[in-house]
PDB file with one MODEL, atoms N, CA, C and O in Angstrom:
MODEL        1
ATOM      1  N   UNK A   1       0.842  -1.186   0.000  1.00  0.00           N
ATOM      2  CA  UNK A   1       0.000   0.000   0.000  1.00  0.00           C
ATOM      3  C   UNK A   1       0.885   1.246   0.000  1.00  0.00           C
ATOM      4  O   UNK A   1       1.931   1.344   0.641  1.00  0.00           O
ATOM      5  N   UNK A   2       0.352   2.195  -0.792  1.00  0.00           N
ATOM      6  CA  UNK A   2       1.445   3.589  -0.898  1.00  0.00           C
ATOM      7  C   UNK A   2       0.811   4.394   0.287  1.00  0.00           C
ATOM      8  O   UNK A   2      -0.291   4.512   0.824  1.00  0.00           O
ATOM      9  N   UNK A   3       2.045   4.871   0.411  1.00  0.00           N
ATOM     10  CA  UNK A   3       1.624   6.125   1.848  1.00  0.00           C
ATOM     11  C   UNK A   3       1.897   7.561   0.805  1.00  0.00           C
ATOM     12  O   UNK A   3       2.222   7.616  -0.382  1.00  0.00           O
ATOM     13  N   UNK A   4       1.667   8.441   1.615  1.00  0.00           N
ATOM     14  CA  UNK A   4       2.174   9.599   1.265  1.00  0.00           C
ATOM     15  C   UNK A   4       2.752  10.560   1.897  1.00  0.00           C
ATOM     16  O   UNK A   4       2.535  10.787   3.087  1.00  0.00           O
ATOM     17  N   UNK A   5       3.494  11.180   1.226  1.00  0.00           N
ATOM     18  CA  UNK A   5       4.460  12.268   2.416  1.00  0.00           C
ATOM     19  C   UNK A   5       4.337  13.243   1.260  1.00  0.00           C
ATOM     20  O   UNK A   5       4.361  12.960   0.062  1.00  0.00           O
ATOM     21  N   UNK A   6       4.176  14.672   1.926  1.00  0.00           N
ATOM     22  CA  UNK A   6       4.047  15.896   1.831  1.00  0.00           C
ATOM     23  C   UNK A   6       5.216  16.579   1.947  1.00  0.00           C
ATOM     24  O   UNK A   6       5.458  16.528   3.153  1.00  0.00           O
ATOM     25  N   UNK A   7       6.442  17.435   1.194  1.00  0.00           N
ATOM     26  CA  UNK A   7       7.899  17.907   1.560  1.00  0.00           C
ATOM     27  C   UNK A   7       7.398  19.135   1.327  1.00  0.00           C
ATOM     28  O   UNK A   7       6.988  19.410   0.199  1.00  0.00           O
ATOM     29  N   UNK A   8       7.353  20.141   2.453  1.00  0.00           N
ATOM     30  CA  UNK A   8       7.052  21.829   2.348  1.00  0.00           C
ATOM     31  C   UNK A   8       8.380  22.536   2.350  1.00  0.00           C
ATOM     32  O   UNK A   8       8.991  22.912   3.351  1.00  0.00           O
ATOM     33  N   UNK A   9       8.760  22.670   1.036  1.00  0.00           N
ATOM     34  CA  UNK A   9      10.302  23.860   0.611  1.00  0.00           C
ATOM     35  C   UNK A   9       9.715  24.993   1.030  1.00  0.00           C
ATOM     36  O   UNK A   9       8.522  25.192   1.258  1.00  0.00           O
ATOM     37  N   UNK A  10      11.163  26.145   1.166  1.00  0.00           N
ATOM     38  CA  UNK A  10      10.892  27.217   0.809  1.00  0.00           C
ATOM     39  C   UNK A  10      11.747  27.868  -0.174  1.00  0.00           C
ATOM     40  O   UNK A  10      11.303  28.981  -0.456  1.00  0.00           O
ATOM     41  N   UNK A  11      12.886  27.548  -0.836  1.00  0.00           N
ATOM     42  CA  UNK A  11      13.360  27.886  -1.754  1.00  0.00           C
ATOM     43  C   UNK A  11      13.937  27.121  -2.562  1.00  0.00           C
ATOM     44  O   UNK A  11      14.412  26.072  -2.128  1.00  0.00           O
ATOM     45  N   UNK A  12      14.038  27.433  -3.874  1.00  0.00           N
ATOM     46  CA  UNK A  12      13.917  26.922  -5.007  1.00  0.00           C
ATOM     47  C   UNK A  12      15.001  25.641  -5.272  1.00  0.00           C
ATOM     48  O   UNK A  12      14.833  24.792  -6.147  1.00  0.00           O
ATOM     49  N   UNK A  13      15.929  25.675  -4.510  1.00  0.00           N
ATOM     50  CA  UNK A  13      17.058  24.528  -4.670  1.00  0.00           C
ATOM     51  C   UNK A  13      17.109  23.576  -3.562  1.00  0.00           C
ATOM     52  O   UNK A  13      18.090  22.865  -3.346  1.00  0.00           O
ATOM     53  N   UNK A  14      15.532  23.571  -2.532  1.00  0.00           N
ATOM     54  CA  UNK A  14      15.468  22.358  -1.586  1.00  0.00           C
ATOM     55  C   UNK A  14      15.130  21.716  -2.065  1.00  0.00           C
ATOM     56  O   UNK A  14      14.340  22.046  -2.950  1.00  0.00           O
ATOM     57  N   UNK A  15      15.524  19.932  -1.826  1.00  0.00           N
ATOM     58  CA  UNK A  15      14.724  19.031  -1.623  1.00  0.00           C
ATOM     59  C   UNK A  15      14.855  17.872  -0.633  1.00  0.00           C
ATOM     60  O   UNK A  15      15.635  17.927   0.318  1.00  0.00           O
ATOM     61  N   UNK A  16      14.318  17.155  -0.805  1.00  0.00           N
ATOM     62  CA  UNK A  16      14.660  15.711   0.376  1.00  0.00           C
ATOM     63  C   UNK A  16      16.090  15.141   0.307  1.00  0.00           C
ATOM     64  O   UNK A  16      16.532  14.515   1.270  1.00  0.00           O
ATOM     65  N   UNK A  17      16.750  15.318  -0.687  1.00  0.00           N
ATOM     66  CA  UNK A  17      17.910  14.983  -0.871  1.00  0.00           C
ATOM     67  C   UNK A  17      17.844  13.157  -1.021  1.00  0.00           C
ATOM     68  O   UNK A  17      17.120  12.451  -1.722  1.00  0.00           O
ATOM     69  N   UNK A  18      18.788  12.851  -0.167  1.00  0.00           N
ATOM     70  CA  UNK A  18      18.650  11.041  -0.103  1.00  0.00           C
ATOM     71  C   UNK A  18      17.224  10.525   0.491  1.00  0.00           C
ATOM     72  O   UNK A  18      16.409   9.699   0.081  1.00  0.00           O
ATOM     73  N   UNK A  19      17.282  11.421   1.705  1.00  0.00           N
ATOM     74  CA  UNK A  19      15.729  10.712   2.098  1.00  0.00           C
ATOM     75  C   UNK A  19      14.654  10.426   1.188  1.00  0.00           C
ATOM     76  O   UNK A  19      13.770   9.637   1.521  1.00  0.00           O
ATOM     77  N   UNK A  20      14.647  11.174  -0.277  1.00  0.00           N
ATOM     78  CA  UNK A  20      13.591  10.934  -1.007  1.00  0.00           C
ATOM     79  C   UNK A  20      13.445   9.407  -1.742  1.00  0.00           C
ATOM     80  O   UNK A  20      12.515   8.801  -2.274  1.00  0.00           O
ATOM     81  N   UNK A  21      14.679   9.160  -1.515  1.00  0.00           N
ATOM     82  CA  UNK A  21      15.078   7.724  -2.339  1.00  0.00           C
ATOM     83  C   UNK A  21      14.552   6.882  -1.269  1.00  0.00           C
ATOM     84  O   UNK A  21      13.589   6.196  -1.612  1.00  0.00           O
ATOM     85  N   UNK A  22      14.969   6.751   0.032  1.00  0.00           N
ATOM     86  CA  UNK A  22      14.877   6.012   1.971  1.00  0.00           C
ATOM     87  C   UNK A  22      13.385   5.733   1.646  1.00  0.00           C
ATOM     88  O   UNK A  22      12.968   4.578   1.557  1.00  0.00           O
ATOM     89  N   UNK A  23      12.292   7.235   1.405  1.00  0.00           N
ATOM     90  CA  UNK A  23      10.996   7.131   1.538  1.00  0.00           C
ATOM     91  C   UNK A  23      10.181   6.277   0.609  1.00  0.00           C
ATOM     92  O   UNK A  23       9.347   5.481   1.040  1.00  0.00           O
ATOM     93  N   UNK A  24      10.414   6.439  -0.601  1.00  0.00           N
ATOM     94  CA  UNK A  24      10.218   5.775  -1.882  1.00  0.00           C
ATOM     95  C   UNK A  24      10.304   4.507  -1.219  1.00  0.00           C
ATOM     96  O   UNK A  24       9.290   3.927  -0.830  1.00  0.00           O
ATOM     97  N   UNK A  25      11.654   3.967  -1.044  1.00  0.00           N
ATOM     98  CA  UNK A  25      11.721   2.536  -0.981  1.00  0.00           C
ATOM     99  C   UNK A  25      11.034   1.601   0.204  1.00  0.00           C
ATOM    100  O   UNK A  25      10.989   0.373   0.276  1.00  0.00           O
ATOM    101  N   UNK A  26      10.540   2.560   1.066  1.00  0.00           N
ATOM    102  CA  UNK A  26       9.498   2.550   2.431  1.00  0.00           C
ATOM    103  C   UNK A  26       8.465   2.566   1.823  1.00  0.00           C
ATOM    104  O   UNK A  26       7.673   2.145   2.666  1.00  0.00           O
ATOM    105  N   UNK A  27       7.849   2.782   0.840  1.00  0.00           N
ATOM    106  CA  UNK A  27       6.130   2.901   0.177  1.00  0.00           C
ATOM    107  C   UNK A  27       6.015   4.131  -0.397  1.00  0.00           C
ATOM    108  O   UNK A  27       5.096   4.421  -1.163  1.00  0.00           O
ATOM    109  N   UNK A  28       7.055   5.015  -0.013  1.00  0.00           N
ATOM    110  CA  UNK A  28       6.023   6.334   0.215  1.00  0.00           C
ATOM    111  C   UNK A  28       5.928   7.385  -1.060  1.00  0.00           C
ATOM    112  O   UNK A  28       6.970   7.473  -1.709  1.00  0.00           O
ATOM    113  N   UNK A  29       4.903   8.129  -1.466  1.00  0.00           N
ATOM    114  CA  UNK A  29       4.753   8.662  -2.887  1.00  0.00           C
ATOM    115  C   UNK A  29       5.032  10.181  -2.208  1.00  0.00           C
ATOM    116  O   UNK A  29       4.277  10.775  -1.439  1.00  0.00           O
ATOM    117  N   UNK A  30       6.249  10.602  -2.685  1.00  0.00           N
ATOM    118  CA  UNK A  30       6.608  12.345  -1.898  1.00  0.00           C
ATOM    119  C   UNK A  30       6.074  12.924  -3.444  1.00  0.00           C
ATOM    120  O   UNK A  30       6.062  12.641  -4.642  1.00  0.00           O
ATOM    121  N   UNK A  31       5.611  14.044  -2.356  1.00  0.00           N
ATOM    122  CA  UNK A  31       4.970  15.319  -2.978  1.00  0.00           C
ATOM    123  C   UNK A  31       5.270  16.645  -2.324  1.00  0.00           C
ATOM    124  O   UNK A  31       5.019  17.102  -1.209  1.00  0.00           O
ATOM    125  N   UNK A  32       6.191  17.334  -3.902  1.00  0.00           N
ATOM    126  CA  UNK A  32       6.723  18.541  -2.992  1.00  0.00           C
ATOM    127  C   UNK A  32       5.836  19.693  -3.025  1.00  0.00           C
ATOM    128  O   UNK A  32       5.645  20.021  -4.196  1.00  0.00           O
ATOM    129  N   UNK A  33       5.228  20.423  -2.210  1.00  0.00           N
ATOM    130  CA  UNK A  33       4.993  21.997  -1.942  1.00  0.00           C
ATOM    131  C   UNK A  33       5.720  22.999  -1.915  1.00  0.00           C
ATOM    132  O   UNK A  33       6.625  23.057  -1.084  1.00  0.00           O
ATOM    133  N   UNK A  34       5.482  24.098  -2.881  1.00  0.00           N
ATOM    134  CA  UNK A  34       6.606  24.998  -2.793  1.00  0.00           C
ATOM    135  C   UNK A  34       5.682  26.049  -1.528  1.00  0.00           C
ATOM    136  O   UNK A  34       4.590  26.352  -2.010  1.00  0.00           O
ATOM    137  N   UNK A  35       5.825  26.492  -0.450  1.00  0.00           N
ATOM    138  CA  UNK A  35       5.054  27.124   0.632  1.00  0.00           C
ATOM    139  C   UNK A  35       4.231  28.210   0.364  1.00  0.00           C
ATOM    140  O   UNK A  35       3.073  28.524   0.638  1.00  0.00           O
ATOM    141  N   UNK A  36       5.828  29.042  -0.694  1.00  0.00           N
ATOM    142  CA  UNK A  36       5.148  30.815  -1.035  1.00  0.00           C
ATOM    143  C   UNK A  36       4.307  30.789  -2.101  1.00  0.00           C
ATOM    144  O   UNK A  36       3.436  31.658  -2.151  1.00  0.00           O
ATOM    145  N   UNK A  37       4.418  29.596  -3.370  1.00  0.00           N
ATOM    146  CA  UNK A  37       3.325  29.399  -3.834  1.00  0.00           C
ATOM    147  C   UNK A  37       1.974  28.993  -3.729  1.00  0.00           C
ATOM    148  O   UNK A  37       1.321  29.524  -4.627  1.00  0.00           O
ATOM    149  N   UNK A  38       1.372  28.355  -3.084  1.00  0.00           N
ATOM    150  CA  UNK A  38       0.576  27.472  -2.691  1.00  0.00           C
ATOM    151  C   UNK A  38      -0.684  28.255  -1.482  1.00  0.00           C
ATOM    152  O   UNK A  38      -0.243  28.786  -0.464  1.00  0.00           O
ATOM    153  N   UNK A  39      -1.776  28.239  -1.676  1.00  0.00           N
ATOM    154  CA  UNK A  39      -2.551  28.766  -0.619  1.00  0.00           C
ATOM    155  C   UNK A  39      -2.948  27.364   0.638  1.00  0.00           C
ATOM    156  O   UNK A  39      -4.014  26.753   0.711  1.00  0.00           O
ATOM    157  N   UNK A  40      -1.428  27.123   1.701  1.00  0.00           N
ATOM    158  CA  UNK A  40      -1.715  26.149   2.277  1.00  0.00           C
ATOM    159  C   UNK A  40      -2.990  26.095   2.812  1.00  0.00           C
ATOM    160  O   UNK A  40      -3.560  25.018   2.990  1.00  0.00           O
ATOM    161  N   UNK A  41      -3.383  26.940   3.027  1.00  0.00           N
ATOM    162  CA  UNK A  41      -4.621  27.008   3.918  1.00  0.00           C
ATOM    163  C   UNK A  41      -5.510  26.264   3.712  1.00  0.00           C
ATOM    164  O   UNK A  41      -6.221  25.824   4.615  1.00  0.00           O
ATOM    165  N   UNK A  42      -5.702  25.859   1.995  1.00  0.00           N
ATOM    166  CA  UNK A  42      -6.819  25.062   1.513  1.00  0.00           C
ATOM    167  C   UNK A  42      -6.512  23.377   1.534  1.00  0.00           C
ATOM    168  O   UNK A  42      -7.401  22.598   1.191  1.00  0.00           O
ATOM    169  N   UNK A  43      -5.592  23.045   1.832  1.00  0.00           N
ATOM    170  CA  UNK A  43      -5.077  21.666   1.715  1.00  0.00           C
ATOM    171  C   UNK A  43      -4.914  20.792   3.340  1.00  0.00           C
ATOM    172  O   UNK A  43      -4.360  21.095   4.397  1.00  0.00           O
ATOM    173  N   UNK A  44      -5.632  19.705   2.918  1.00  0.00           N
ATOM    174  CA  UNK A  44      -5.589  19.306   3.643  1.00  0.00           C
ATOM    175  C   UNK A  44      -4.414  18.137   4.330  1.00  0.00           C
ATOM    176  O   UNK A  44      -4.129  17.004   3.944  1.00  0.00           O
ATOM    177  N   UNK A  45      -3.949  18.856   5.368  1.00  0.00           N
ATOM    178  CA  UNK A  45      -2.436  17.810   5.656  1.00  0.00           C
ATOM    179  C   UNK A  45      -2.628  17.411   7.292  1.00  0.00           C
ATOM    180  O   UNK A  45      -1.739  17.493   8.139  1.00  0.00           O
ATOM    181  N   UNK A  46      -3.910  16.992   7.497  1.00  0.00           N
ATOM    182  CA  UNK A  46      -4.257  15.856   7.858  1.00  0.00           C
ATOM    183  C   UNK A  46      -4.308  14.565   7.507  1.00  0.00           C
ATOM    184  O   UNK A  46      -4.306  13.588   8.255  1.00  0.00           O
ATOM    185  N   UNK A  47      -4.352  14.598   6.410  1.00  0.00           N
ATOM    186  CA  UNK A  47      -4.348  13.237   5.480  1.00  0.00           C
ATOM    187  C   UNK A  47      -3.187  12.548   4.978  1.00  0.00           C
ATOM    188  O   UNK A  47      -3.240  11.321   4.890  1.00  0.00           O
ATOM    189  N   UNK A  48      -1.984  13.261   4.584  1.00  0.00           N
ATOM    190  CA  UNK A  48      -0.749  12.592   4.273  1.00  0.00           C
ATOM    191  C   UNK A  48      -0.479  11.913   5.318  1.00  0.00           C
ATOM    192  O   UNK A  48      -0.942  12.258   6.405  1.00  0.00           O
ATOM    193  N   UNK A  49       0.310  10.834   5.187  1.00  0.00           N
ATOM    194  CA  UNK A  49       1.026   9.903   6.610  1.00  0.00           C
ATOM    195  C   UNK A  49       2.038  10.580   7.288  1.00  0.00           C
ATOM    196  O   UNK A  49       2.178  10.463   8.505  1.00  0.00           O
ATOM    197  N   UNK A  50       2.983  11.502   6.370  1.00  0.00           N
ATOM    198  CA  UNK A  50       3.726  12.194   6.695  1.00  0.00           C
ATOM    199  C   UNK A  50       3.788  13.322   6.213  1.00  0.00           C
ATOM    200  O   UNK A  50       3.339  13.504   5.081  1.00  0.00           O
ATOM    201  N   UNK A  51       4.432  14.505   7.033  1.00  0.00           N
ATOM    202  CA  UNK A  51       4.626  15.799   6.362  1.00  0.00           C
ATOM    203  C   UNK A  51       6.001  16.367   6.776  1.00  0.00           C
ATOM    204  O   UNK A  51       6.056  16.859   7.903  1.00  0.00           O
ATOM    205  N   UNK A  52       6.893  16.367   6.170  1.00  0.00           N
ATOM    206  CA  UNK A  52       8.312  17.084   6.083  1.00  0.00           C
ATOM    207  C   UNK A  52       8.316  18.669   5.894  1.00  0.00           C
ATOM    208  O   UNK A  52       8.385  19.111   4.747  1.00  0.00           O
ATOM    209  N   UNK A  53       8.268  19.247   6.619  1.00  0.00           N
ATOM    210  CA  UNK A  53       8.660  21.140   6.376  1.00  0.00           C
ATOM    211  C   UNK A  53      10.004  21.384   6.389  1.00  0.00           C
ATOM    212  O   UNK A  53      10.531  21.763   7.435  1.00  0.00           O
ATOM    213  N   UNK A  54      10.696  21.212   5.307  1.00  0.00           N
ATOM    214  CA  UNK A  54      12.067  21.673   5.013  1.00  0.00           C
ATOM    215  C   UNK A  54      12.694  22.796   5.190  1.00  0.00           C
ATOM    216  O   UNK A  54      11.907  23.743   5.156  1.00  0.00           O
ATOM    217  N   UNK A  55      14.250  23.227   5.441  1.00  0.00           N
ATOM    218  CA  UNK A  55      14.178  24.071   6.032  1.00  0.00           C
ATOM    219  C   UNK A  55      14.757  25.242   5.215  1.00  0.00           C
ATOM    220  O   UNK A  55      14.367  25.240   4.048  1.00  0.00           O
ATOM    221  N   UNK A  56      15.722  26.393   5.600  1.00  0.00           N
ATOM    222  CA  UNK A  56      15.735  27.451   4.320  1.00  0.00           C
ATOM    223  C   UNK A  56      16.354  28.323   5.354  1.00  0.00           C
ATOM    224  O   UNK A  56      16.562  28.088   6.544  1.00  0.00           O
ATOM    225  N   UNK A  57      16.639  29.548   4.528  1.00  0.00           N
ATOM    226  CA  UNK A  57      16.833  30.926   5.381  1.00  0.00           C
ATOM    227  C   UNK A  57      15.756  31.683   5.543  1.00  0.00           C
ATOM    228  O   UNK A  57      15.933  32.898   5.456  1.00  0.00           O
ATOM    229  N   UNK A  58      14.599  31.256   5.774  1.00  0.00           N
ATOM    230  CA  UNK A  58      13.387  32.129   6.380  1.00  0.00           C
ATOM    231  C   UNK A  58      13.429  31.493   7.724  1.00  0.00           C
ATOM    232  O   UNK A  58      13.628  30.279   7.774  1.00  0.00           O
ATOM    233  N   UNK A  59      13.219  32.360   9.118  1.00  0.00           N
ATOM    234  CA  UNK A  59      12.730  31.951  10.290  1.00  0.00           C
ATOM    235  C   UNK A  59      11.634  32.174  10.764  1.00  0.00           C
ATOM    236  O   UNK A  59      11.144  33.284  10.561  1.00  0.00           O
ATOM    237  N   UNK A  60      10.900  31.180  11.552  1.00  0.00           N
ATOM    238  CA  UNK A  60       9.888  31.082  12.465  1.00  0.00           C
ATOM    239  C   UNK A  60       9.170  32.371  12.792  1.00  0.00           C
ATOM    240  O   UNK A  60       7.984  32.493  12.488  1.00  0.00           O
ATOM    241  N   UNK A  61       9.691  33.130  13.268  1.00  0.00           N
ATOM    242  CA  UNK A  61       9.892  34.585  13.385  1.00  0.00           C
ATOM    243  C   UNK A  61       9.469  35.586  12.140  1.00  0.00           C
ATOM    244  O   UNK A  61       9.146  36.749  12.383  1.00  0.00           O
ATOM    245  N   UNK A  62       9.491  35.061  10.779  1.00  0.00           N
ATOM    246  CA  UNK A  62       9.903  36.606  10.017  1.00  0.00           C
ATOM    247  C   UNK A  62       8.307  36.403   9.062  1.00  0.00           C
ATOM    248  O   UNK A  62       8.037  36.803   7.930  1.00  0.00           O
ATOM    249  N   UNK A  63       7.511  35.672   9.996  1.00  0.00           N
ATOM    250  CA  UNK A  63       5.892  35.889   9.455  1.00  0.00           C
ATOM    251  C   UNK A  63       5.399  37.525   8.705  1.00  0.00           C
ATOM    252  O   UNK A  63       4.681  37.679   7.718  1.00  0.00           O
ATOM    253  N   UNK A  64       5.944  38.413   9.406  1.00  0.00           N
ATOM    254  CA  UNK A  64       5.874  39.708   8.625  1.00  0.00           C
ATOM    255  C   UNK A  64       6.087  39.682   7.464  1.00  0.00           C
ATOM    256  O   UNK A  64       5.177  40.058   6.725  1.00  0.00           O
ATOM    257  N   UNK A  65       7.617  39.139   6.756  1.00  0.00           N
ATOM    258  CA  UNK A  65       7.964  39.270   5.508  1.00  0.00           C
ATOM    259  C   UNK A  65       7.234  37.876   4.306  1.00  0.00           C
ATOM    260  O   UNK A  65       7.027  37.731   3.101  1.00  0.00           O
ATOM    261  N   UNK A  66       7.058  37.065   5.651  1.00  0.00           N
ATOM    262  CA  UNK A  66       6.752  36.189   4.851  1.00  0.00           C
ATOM    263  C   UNK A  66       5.373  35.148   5.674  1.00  0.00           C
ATOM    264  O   UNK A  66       5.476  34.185   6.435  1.00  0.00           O
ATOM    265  N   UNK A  67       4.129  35.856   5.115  1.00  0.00           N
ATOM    266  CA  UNK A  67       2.715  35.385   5.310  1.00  0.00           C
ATOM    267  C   UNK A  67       2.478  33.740   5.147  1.00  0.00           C
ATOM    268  O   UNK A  67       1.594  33.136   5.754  1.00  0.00           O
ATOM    269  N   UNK A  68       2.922  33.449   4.712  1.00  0.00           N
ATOM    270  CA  UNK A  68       2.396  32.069   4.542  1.00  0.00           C
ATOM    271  C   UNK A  68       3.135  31.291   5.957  1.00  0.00           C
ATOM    272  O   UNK A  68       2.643  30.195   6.227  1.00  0.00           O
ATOM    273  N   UNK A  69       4.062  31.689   6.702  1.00  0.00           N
ATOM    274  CA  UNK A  69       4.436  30.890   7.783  1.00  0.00           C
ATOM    275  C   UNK A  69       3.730  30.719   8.722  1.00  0.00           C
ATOM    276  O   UNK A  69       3.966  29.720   9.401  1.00  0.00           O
ATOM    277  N   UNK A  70       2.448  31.737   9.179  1.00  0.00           N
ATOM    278  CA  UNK A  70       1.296  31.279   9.809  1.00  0.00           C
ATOM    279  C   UNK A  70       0.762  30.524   9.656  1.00  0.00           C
ATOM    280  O   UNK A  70       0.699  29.883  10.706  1.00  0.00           O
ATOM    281  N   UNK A  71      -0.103  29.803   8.437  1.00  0.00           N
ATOM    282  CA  UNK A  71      -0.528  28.789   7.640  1.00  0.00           C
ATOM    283  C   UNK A  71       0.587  27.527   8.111  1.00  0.00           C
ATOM    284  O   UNK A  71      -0.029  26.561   8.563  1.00  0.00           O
ATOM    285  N   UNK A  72       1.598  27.402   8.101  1.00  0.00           N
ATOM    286  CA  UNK A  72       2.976  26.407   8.240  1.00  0.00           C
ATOM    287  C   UNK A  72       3.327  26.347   9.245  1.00  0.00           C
ATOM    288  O   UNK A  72       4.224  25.598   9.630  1.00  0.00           O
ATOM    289  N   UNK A  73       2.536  27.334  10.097  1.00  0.00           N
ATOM    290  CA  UNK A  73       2.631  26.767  11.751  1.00  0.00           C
ATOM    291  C   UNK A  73       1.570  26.300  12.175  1.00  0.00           C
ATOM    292  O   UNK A  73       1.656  25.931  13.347  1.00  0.00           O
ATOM    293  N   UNK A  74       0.425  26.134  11.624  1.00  0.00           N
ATOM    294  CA  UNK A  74      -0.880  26.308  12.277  1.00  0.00           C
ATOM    295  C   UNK A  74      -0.953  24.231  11.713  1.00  0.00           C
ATOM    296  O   UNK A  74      -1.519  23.315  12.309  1.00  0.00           O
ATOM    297  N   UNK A  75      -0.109  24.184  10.359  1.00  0.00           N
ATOM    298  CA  UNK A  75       0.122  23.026  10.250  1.00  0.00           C
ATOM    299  C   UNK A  75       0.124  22.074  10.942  1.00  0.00           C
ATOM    300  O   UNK A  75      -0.618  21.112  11.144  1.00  0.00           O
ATOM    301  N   UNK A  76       1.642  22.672  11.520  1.00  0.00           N
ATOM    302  CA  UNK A  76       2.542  21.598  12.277  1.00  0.00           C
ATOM    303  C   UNK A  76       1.931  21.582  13.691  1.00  0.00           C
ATOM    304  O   UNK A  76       2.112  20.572  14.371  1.00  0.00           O
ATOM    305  N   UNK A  77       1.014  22.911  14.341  1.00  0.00           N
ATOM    306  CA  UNK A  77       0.354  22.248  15.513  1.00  0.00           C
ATOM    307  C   UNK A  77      -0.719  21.381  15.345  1.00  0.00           C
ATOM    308  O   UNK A  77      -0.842  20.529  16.225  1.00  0.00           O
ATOM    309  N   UNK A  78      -1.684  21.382  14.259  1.00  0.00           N
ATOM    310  CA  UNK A  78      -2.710  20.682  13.692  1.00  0.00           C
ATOM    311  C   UNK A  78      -2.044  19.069  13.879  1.00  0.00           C
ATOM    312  O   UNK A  78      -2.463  18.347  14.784  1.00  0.00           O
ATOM    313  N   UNK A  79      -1.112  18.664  13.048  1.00  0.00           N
ATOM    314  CA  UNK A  79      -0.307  17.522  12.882  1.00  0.00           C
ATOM    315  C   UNK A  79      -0.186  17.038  14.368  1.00  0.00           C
ATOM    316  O   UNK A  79      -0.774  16.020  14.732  1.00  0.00           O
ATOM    317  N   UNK A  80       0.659  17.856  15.304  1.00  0.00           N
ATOM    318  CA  UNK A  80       0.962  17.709  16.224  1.00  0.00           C
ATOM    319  C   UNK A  80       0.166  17.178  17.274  1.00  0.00           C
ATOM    320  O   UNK A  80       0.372  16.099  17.829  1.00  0.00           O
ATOM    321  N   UNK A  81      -0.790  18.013  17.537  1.00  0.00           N
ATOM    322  CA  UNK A  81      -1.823  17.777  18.176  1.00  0.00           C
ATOM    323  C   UNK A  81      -2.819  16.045  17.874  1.00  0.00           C
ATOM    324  O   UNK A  81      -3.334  15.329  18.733  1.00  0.00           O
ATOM    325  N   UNK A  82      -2.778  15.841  16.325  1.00  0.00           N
ATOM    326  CA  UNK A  82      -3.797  14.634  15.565  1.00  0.00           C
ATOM    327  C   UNK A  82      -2.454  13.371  16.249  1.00  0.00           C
ATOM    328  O   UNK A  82      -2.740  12.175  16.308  1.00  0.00           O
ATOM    329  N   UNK A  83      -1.239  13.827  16.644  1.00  0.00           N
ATOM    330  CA  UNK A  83      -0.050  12.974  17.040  1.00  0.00           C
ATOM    331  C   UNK A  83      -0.041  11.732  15.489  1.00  0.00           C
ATOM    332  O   UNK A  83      -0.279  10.526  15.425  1.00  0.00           O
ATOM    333  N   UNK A  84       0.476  13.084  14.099  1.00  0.00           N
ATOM    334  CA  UNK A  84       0.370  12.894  13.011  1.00  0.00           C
ATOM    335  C   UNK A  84       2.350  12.847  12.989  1.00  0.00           C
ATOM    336  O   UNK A  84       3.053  13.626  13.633  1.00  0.00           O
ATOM    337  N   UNK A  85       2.833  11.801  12.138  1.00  0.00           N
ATOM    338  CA  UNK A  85       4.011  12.010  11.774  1.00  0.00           C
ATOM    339  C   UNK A  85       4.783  13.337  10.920  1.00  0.00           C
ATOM    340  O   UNK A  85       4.824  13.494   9.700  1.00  0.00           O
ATOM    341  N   UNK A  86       5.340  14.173  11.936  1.00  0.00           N
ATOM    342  CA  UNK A  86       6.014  15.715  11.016  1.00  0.00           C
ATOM    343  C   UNK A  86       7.128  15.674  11.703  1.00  0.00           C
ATOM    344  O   UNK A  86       7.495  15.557  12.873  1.00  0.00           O
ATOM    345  N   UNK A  87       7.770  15.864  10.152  1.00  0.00           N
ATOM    346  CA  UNK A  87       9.170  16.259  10.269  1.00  0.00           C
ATOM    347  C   UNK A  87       9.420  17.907  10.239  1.00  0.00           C
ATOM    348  O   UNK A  87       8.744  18.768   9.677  1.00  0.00           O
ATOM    349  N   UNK A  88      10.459  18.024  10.927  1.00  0.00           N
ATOM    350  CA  UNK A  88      10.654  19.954  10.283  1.00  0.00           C
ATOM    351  C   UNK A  88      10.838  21.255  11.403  1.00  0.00           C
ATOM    352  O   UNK A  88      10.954  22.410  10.994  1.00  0.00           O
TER     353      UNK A  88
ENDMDL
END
């Protein structure tokens, strides 16, 4: 059975690197999100088995410059809370 994992970049030259190969060969069908594109808000990531939020030179912190990290926190407590597998 395929699982799925969710990889949330934030700039243009992230990715899973090796782990994407690790996950694959575990079941798993990765699907990347680019963050600043994407209106997370509408997606539901309750449902992936896993969700990876990759990391970058934006911080936790710089929600001012960059809006969508509310949405990408509200995530990872959502996840957190369902005691949903997240990486990030």
């Amino acid at each position: 059975m395929t699982k799925n994992a969710i990889a949330i970049t934030h700039v243009c030259f992230e990715d899973l690197g090796s782990l994407h190969q690790v996950l694959e060969q575990q079941g798993y069908h990765v699907t990347y999100i680019k963050a600043a594109s994407v209106y997370l808000d509408r997606i539901d990531f309750l449902y992936p088995d896993l969700v990876i939020i990759l990391g970058g030179p934006i911080g936790a912190y710089d929600e001012s410059d960059y809006p969508f990290l509310k949405d990408e926190l509200h995530i990872i407590e959502q996840r957190l809370a369902a005691n949903l597998p997240t990486i990030g």
